[in-house]
C-alpha angles and dihedrals in degrees: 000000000000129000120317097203090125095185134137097259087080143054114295121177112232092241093068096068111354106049147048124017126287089245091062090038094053088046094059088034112134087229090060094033081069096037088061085045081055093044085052096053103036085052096049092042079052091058085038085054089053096051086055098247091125141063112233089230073054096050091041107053088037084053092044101057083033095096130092082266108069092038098110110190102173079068099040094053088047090060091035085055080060102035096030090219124111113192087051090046079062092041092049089048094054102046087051087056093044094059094172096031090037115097096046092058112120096020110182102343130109119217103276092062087065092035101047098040093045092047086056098066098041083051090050090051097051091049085058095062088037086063086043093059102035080056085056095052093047095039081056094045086054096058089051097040090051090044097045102040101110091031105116123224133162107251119227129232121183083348098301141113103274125164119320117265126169135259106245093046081064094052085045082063101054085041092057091051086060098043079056088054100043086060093042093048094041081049096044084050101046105045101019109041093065115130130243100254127225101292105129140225101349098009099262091102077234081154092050107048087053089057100038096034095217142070083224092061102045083052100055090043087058101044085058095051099056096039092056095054087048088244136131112221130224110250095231133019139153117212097331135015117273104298077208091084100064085052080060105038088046094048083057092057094047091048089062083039086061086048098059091035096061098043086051096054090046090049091049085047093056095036098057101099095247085062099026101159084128157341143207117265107286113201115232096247092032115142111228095180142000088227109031112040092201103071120123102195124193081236099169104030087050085050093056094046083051099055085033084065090048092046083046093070107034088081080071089062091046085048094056093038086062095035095052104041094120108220106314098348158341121190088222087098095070111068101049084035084068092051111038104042102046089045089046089062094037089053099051086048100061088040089056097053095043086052094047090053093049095055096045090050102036117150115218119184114196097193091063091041076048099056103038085054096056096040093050096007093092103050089054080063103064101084085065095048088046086051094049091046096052092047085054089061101271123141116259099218095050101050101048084055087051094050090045097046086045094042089053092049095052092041085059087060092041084058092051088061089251126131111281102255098189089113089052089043099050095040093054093054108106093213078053097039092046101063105023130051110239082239085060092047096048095045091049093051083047101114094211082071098059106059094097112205096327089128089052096050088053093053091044082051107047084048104039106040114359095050098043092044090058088048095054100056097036079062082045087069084232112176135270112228116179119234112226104248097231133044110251 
């Protein structure tokens, strides 16, 4: 080990102190990443127990030094700094501490039965708070989806005005992203985060069958580890479980990064002033820029989307780590193990609470919705008026070239700053006037008409999938994690 002196006068990596929730912080602590070690072997002395291969003054003294309490890092890393092994510099230290129970610690596994094992419920635990998060968000869309669904807006394609939709069936859109990830993430949980097992130095319990004497009884002794531990167990392994199950667990992740990612760009987007519509929450004393004092930054989407693009290549690590595990195992997995998967949850953490207070504290401006609609809403109309003309007996061709001749003339004068005039244009046309009454033009260029059944689909949404999503994991028991009131 290497000096402790955890100051700020050295590097200290933001997710020490600047990102992510304590709750995610305390799960990959290294306090709680021993006290899971401790949780592995006193399970498995306790199986061991069982099989009567320990005494109970054994079992006793190994499950009384076994809490968070007892775990002493300062003298673990001082005989890590002799051995240069970590997880027997633990092991040393609590058998040290379980003076009867001691020496029987560890009996028969190699590290990766404590590790992975280990890793796995810290893993489960942070997905936890990942669902938790992604239920806030969703519960948040909801609210802003219910309240905008028959808001108007243009919509915007390639960045540029395209037909009206409203508000809320945007929202419905993001929504629907974190409904995705909240299936992927409930899938990648149930059927990936499932531990090695106790199966020993290359994953055959060669070590325990010559203890136990029977493939019953590994099995059994295996059974009552992990269900102990609360955890499922991969049916085969070699050294460690599948790597290929952090490529999956951090794709997940990435997945809900590209969620909030996308909501964010589109926010920044909106909220820029020749768009306007909307903007994240601004604190009153809030600093927008060091020069001009009257900026009003997109600071914390723009945050998010900044910690979304780190989470979006971390899957590439976890892909090498599998890929590159050469025939039952290389230790070139660890070190970059230890860095990509805790600051991927960290990171979508922090994404996720940043997403959940933007939502809560949005800012919508309906002027600006307003304006945009009457300078691009009626050209988003002229496929309806095209529709009704030719009904009345008009020819299709021809029309389509007048409306076109007529759209570019008036987006010319869009482009000049002046009022858009395509109602008046195409009005004053005598193959438009003469079958239509200026009253039926000027209804059928109207944007709020042309919105087809988007407040519908909100409503079909909100009750169909977003509402009995919520229902079924608040009957799932699924955790409550507080979001810190103010960006940081």
């Amino acid at each position: 080990m290497k000096d402790e002196s955890f100051g700020y006068d050295v590097f200290l990596s933001p997710f020490t102190w600047r990102y992510g929730s304590q709750e995610m912080k305390k799960t990959f602590s290294e306090k709680e990443r021993r006290t899971n070690w401790r949780k592995v072997w006193l399970a498995l002395a306790q199986s061991q127990f069982d099989a009567g291969l320990l005494s109970e003054s054994e079992i006793k003294d190994i499950r009384s030094k076994s809490d968070r309490t007892h775990v002493d890092i300062a003298k673990a890393h001082h005989l890590e700094k002799k051995i240069k092994h970590d997880l027997m510099a633990e092991l040393r230290t609590f058998a040290d501490q379980a003076k009867i129970g001691g020496g029987k610690l560890h009996l028969g596994a190699t590290s990766m039965d404590i590790e992975d094992n280990a890793d796995m419920i810290s893993f489960i635990s942070a997905s936890d708070i990942i669902q938790s998060r992604l239920l806030a968000c969703l519960k948040a869309a909801r609210e802003k989806i219910v309240r905008y669904k028959g808001t108007v807006c243009m919509a915007w394609t390639h960045v540029q005005p395209a037909e009206p939709t409203t508000l809320g069936y945007r929202f419905a859109n993001y929504a629907q992203d974190l409904v995705m990830d909240i299936r992927l993430l409930e899938a990648v949980r149930e059927r990936f985060l499932l531990g090695k097992g106790i199966k020993g130095a290359v994953g055959t319990s060669a070590s325990f069958k010559a203890m136990l004497g029977t493939d019953a009884a590994v099995e059994k002794l295996e059974g009552s580890v992990m269900a102990a531990l609360g955890l499922g167990s991969f049916d085969v392994s070699a050294q460690t479980y599948p790597r290929k199950a952090d490529y999956i667990l951090l794709s997940s992740l990435a997945s809900i990064a590209q969620s909030c990612h996308k909501f964010g760009l589109d926010l920044r987007i909106l909220q820029s002033p020749p768009f306007g519509e909307m903007s994240e929450p601004i604190e009153e004393f809030q600093v927008g820029s060091s020069a001009m004092p009257f900026k009003r930054n997109p600071v914390t989407a723009e945050r998010m989307c900044s910690l979304a693009r780190f989470v979006s290549v971390l899957p590439l690590v976890a892909f090498s780590n599998a890929a590159n595990s050469i025939l039952e195992r290389t230790l070139d997995d660890s070190a970059s193990r230890r860095l990509v998967i805790p600051e991927a949850f960290l990171a979508v953490d922090e994404c996720l609470m940043i997403y959940e207070r933007i939502l809560k504290g949005l800012r919508v401006y309906p002027a600006m919705i307003n304006k945009n609609l009457e300078r691009y809403g009626s050209f988003a109309g002229t496929e309806a008026l095209m529709m009704k003309l030719v009904e009345k007996g008009g020819d299709r061709q021809k029309i389509h070239e007048l409306i076109r001749a007529q759209s570019f003339k008036a987006w010319d004068d869009v482009m000049k700053g002046k009022p858009n005039p395509l109602p008046k244009l195409l009005a004053d046309q005598k193959a438009i006037s003469s079958k239509l009454t200026r009253a039926e033009i000027l209804r059928l260029l109207d944007s709020s008409q042309h919105v087809g059944d988007a407040e519908k689909h909100c409503d079909d949404f909100v009750e169909g999938v977003i509402g009995p999503t919520l229902a079924e994991h608040r009957r799932a028991g699924r955790h409550s994690f507080t979001t810190p009131p103010s960006p940081r």
